[in-house]
Phi, psi and omega in degrees: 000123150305129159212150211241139178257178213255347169246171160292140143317328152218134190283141176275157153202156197220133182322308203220183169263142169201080174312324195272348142262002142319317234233303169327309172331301213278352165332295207283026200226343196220341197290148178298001159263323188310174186283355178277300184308354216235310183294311164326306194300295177331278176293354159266001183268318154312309186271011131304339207267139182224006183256067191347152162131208177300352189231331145353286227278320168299302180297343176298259195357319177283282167001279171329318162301296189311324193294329193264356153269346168276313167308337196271332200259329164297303176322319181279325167312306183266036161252314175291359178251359186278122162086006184337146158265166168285119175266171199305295194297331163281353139304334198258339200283051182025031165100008179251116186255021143256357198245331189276351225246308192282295160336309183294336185109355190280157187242116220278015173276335161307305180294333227241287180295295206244026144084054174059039174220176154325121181225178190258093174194177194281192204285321200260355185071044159230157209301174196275157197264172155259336180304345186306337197267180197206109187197089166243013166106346166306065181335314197268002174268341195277318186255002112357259160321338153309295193296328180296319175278337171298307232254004154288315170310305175324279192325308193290327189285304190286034152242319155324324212260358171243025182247344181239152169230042168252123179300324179292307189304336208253345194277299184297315165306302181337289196314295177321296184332336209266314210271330164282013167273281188296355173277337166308317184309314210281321150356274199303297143004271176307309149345302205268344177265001155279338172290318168335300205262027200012000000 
């Protein structure tokens, strides 16, 4: 069971509108890397798990986290799309404002389909896969695959986080960068007391 409270795990804020890194953004949100892919993994590999306990109960738990990083980073999307200003190059696109969508770097399925909001899909709009996930009922193969997906989520945020100079946009990638640091550990954690534990 789920329940959802009235803040972000980190409150987002963003200096300025910047549609054209809202379209970057979503990498980390859709991407085959992303946090939807990670919330996914996680929790069918939890609801896979037939063994109560300490390794249950560690995968609900990240799982769980991940659903409130897909909420901070959809969010921080549809703050960089709030007030978009019209830019030069979307002046010039002769009055078509889907072609003005492209031309700006902007993804024009954010203005069109989800109403100036976030969607679930990568940096290119295209939508997010299930193939993406990784749940075969192995504990030490699923977390493995944990650790392989932390640490491409690391590798994808801290190359975002030098793609931007808004102190809000770079305050949150931190944070995510730290909690997917820690959550790579606790992976690796897990790894070694399973074996422990034969």
């Amino acid at each position: 069971m789920f329940r959802h409270t009235d803040h972000l795990q980190f409150d987002v804020a963003t200096e300025k509108p910047d549609p054209v890194y809202a379209r970057k953004l979503q990498e980390l949100i859709g991407g085959a890397y992303g946090e939807m892919t990670v919330t996914m993994q996680y929790l069918f590999q939890g609801w896979n798990c037939r063994m109560k306990g300490k390794y249950k109960d560690l995968i609900m738990d990240i799982a769980t986290e991940e659903i409130g990083h897909v909420e901070m980073i959809a969010t921080m999307v549809a703050r960089l799309l709030e007030g978009a200003p019209v830019t030069n190059s979307t002046e010039n696109a002769l009055g078509d404002p889907v072609v003005a969508a492209v031309l700006g770097g902007t993804d024009p399925t954010q203005a069109i389909f989800s109403g100036g909001g976030p969607r679930l899909a990568d940096s290119n709009g295209v939508p997010w896969n299930s193939g993406y996930i990784t749940h075969s009922g192995n504990l030490l193969a699923d977390f493995h695959a944990n650790v392989t997906a932390e640490a491409q989520g690391r590798v994808q945020t801290a190359r975002l986080w030098h793609m931007t100079d808004d102190p809000g946009v770079k305050a949150m990638l931190r944070f995510n960068l730290a909690r997917d640091t820690f959550h790579q550990n606790l992976w690796l954690k897990g790894i070694e007391e399973l074996k422990e534990d034969g």
